[in-house]
N, C-alpha and C positions, 0 to 999 in steps of 0.2 A: 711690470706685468703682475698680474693679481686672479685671487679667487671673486667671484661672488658667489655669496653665501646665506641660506635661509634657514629661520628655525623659527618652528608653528610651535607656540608656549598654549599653557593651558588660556592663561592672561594676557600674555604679550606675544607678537608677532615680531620679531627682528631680523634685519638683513645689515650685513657687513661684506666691505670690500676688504680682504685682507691679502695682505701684499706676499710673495712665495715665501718670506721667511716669519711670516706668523703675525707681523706689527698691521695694527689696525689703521685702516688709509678715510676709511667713510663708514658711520655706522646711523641707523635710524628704526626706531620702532615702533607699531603700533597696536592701541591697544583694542583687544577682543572682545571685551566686557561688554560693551554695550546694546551689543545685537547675540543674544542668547540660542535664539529658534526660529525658523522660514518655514511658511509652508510654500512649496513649487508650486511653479508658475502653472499649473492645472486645479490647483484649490483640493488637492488628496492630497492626506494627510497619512503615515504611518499611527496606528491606535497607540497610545498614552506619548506619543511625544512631547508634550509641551513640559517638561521637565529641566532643572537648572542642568541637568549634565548634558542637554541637548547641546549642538553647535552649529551656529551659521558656516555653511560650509565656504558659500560664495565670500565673504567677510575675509575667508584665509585668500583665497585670489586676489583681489581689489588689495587688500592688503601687503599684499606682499610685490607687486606690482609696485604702488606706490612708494613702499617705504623701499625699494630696491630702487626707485629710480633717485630718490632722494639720497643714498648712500653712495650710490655711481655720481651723480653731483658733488655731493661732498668731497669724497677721493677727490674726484678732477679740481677743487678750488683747493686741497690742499696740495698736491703737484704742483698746481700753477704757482701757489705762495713759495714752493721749497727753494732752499738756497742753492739748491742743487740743480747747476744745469744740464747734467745729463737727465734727470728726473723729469724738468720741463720741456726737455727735448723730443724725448719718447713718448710722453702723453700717459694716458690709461688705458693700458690693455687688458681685457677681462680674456682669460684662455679660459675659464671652465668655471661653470653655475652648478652648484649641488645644494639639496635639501635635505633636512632633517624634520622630525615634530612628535609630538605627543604620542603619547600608546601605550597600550592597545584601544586606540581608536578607528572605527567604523564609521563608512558609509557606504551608503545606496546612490550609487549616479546610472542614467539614461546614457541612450547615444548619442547625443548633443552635450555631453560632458556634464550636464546638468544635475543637481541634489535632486535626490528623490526625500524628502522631507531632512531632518536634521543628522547630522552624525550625531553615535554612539560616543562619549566620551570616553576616557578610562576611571572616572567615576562611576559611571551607568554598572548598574546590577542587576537590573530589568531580568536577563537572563537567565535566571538561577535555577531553576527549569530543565531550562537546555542544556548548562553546563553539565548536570548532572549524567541527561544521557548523553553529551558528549564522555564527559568521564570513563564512561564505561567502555567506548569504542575507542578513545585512547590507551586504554589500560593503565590512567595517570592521572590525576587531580588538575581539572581543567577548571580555574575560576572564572566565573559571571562576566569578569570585566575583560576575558579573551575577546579575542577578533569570532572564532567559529560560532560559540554559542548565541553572539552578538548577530552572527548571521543568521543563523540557525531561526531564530526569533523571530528575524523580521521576515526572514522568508512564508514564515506560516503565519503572521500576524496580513500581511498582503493578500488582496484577492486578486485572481488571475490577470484582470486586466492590468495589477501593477507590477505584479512580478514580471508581466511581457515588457513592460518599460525598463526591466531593472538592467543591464548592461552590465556593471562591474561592482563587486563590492570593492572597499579598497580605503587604505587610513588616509592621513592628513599630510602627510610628505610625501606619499605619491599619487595625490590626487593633486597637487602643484606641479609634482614632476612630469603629469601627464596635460597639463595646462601649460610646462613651459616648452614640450618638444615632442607631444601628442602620444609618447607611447605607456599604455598600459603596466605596469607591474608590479609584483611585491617585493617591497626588501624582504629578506633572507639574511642576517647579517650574518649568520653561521649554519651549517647543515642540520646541526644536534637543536636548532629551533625551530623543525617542520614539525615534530611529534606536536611540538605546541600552540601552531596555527593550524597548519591542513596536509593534508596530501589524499591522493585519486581517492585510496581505500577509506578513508572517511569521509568524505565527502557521499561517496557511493554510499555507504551504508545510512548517513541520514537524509539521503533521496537529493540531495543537494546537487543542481547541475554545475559541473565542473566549468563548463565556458562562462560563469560569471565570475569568475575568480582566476586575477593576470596573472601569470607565469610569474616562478620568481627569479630573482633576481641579486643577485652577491653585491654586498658596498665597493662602488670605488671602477664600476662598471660606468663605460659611455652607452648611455641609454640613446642618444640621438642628435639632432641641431637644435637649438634656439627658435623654434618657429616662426614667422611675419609677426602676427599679433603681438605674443610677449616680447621681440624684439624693439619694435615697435612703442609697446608700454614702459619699457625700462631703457630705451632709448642706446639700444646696442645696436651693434651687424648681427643677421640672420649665419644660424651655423656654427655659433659657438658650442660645444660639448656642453651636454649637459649630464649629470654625473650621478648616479646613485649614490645615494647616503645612508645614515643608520637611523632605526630610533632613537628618539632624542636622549636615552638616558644612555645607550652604549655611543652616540657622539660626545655627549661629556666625558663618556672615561676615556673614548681615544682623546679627545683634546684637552686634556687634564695631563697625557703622558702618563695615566694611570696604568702601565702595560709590564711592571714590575709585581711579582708577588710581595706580599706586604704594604703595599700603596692601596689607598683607597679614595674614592671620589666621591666627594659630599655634595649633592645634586640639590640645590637650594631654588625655591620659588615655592609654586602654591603646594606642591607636595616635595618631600624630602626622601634620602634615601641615601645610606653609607653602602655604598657599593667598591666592595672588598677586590684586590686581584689576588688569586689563589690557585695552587697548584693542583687542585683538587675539590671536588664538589661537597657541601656539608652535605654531612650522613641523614637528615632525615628532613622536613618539610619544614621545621620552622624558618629557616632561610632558605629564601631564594634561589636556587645553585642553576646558570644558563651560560651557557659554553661564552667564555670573553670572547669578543673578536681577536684577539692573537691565537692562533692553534694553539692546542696543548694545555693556555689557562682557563679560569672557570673566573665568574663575577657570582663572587656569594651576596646578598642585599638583603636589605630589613630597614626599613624606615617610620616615616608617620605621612600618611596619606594627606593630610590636613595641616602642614607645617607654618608656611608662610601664611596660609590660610586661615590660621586661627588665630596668626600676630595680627592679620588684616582688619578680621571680626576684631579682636578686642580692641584694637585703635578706636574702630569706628564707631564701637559700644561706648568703649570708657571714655574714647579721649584721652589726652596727658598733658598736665599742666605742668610747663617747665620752665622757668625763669619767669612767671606772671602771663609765660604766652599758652592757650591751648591749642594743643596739635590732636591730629586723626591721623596721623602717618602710622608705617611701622617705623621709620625713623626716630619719629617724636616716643615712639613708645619705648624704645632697645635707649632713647638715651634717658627717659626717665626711671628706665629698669636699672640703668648705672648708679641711682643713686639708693637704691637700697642693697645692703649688705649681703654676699653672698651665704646661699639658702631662706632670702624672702622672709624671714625672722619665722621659719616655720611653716609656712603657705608653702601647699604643692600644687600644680595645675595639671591638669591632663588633657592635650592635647587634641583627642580623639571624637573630631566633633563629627563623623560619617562614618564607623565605623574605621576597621584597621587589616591590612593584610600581613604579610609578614613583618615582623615575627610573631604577633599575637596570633591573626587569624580568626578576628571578631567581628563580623558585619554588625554585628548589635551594638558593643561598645562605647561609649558616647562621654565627652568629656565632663570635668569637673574641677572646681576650687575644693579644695579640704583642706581644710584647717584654720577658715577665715576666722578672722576677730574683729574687734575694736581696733587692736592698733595695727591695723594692715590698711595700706593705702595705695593710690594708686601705683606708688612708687614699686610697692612689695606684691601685688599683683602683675606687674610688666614684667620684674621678674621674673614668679614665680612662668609667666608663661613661655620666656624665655630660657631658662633652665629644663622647660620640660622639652625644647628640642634636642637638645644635649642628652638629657638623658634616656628621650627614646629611641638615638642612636647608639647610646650605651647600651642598649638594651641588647643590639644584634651583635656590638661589638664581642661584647661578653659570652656571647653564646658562639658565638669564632673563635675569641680566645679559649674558653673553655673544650675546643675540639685543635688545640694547639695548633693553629693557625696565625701565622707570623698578620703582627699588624703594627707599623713603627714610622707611619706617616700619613696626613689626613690631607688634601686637596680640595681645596672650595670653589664650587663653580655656580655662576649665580649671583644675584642681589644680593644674598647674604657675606657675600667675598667681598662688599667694601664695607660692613660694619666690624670696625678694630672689637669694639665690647664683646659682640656675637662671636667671633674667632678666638678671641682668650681665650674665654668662658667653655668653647668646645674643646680647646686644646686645654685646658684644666681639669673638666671633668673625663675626658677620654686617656688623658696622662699620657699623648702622644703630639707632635710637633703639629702646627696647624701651616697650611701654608698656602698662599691666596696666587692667583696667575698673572700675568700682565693683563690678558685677555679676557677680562671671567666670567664672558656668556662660551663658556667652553663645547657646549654644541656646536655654535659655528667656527671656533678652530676645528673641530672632528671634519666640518662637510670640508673646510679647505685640507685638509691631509687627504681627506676622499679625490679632492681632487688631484692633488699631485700625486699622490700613487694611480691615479686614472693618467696622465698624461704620462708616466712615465720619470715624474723628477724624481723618484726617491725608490727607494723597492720593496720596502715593508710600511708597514705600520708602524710598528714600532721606530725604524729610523723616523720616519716622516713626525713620530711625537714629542721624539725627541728633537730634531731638527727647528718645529715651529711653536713649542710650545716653554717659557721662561717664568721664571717664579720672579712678581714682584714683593710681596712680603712674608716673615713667616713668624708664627708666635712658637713660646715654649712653653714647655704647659709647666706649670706652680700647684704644686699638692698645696690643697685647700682642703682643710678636715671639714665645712659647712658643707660640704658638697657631697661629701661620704653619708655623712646622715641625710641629708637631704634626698640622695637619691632611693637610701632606704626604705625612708616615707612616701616616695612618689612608688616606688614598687608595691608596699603597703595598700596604699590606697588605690592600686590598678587592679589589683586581686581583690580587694572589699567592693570593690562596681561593676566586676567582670562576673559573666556565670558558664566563659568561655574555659574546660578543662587547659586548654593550650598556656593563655593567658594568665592562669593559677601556674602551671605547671613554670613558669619563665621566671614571675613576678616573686615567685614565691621563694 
């Protein structure tokens, strides 16, 4: 018996069969890159979408359909192989489908479940605008890359005939959730995170009509059945539960078993982000403070928006020649950063190629080399660029520690969880244990705990993270004095290209 399991990535689209105790049985994924923007099948378009943070929305359907039916295959040819004959006996039983996905991402769909032009990423900024006067009717610092101001937007950017098509606004995990068992709604993964999407009284005050925006909705909730169609496409029985899940960066901390104060979840792909468990919320705006899903904790965060993102850019810029071969991976790149000496003989990189949210709080921001020479090569450049995720997690670390907040073990969840070099190097310069999962697309262990606390196997979260969730390796981190000064300089040169107060105030 098993979960199936979805998680819409910025980059990649992944679905996994995983079995009640957490071991992965079929996994497949696909990638999103290549269809960017739609215009709907009426030839209206929302004004400035044609934008990289745009997203095919239909691209997550087709996609996740397929690569779910391909993972449900899988499982069944490894059953059939196992030596196990009770394993072959019972087949593959899927009891519950839950999704997770990116966010704060938006869109616009019609009645026929249809895109009204592209989703809003959680890169889009478009809004900056709106946020502000949402700001004000939250009585709280609402950023650009929210869901409201995001609507807020496109509502007045629309002329009447398209706002009468608009039906529902709604992110990217449940706008799958309503493609696989038709009903409408938002996650809510905690109560203390209305203030920061919506509720009646602001919606009312920016004119905003409340029936376009679904009810919400708690993780871990049976939203409905399995509908004909997606049963159909993923080659199931009609009727299977389908299950509410989180954002995809609070499905990495539950499937991390990040549910401990002092544990933290290091969220690796196209953005990054050390998201802390804490008894308590940090004191002021530079980190993130949003109620954890366990009652009672808090997820303090501070990352680099651009993380995998910029190892990707400079693969495909530089290149890396290693052993006479060249590569454009990040792969090729993390291993020819191994061969130059910790702190890049000098060379600091900065990360920050779109601007930066917490902990800096620099929409302007933009990254850099400082301190190239002659004798820096590509070796000491992959480096320097991999050092600088380290250290922009140090950055939020440090400012946790310095509000004495316990932090005494890191969890990597992500692509970056099978590079040994990249795991050191974070358990080095953070001077805390690094420790990688069996599983380490950890969103989709989060949607399968969603589901068994949906079905009744387990009764918290926290048992259910413990229960499915197993560390397969862990580093120790090695005081290296190249890292101490190295990081000095990389803070150095954040504050000489910054003219962001916040970003002086950190860096300095």
């Amino acid at each position: 018996m098993a979960y199936l399991c979805f998680d819409i990535g910025s980059s990649t689209l992944k679905a996994a069969v995983l079995s009640e105790e957490g071991r992965l049985l079929g996994f497949a994924r696909r990638d999103l890159r290549a269809r960017k923007s739609i215009v709907d099948r009426a030839g209206e378009t929302f004004a400035n979408q044609a934008t990289e943070a745009g997203n095919d929305a239909l691209h997550w359907i087709e996609a996740s359909f397929s690569s779910g039916a391909e993972a449900i295959a899988a499982a069944r040819r490894a059953l059939a192989s196992s030596a196990s004959r009770r394993a072959k006996s019972k087949g593959l039983e899927i009891r519950a489908i839950s999704v997770s996905g990116h966010g704060p991402t938006l869109l616009a769909i019609d009645s026929e479940c249809l895109p009204i032009g592209p989703a809003l990423t959680w890169l889009d900024r478009r809004a900056a605008l709106e946020a502000v006067e949402v700001s004000v009717i939250a009585g709280r610092t609402i950023d650009p890359t929210f869901n409201l101001p995001k609507a807020l937007h496109l509502w007045r950017e629309a002329d009447q005939g398209l706002r009468d098509r608009i039906r529902w606004f709604m992110s990217c995990p449940e706008y799958l959730l309503l493609w696989l068992c038709g009903e409408a709604l938002t996650y809510l993964p905690h109560p203390g995170f209305e203030p920061y999407m919506w509720n009646r009284s602001m919606l009312a005050a920016l004119d905003l009509p409340l029936d376009r925006f679904p009810p919400f909705a708690a993780p871990a909730l049976r939203a409905g059945g399995l509908d004909r169609v997606a049963a159909s496409k993923l080659g199931l029985e009609r009727g299977i539960p389908v299950v509410t899940g989180f954002p995809d960066f609070l499905a990495a901390i539950v499937g991390s078993a990040t549910v401990e104060v002092g544990l933290a979840c290091d969220r690796t792909g196209t953005s990054e982000a050390l998201n802390l468990c804490a008894d308590r919320p940090f004191p002021d705006r530079a980190l993130l403070s949003l109620p954890h899903p366990v009652d009672g904790l808090w997820n303090v965060s501070g990352g680099i928006s651009t993380a995998g993102a910029a190892l990707e850019w400079l693969a495909g810029n530089l290149g890396t020649s290693l052993h006479g071969k060249k590569e454009a991976t990040v792969a090729g790149l993390l291993a020819c950063a191994s061969l130059s000496p910790p702190g890049a003989r000098g060379l600091v990189f900065l990360p920050y190629l779109s601007g930066e949210r917490a902990p800096l709080w620099d929409p302007n921001l933009r990254g850099a080399f400082v301190g190239l020479s002659f004798e820096h090569g590509r070796a000491e450049m992959a480096r320097a660029a991999a050092e600088s995720i380290a250290y922009g997690l140090k950055l939020a670390a440090d400012l946790a520690r310095g509000e004495s907040m316990p932090f005494r073990l890191l969890r990597v969840s992500g692509p970056a969880a099978q590079d040994d070099f990249l795991c050191a190097l974070k358990a080095n310069v953070l001077g805390v244990p690094v420790e990688c999962p069996e599983v380490i697309d950890c969103e989709l262990v989060g949607d399968g705990i969603a589901c068994a606390l949906a079905l009744g196997d387990t009764s918290s979260l926290s048992e259910a993270a413990h229960a499915l969730v197993r560390a397969k390796r862990c580093f120790e981190p090695e005081p290296i004095s190249e890292y101490t000064s190295s990081f000095q300089h990389f803070k150095a040169a954040l504050e000489s290209l910054s003219t962001n107060a916040g970003t002086k105030a950190i860096s300095g």
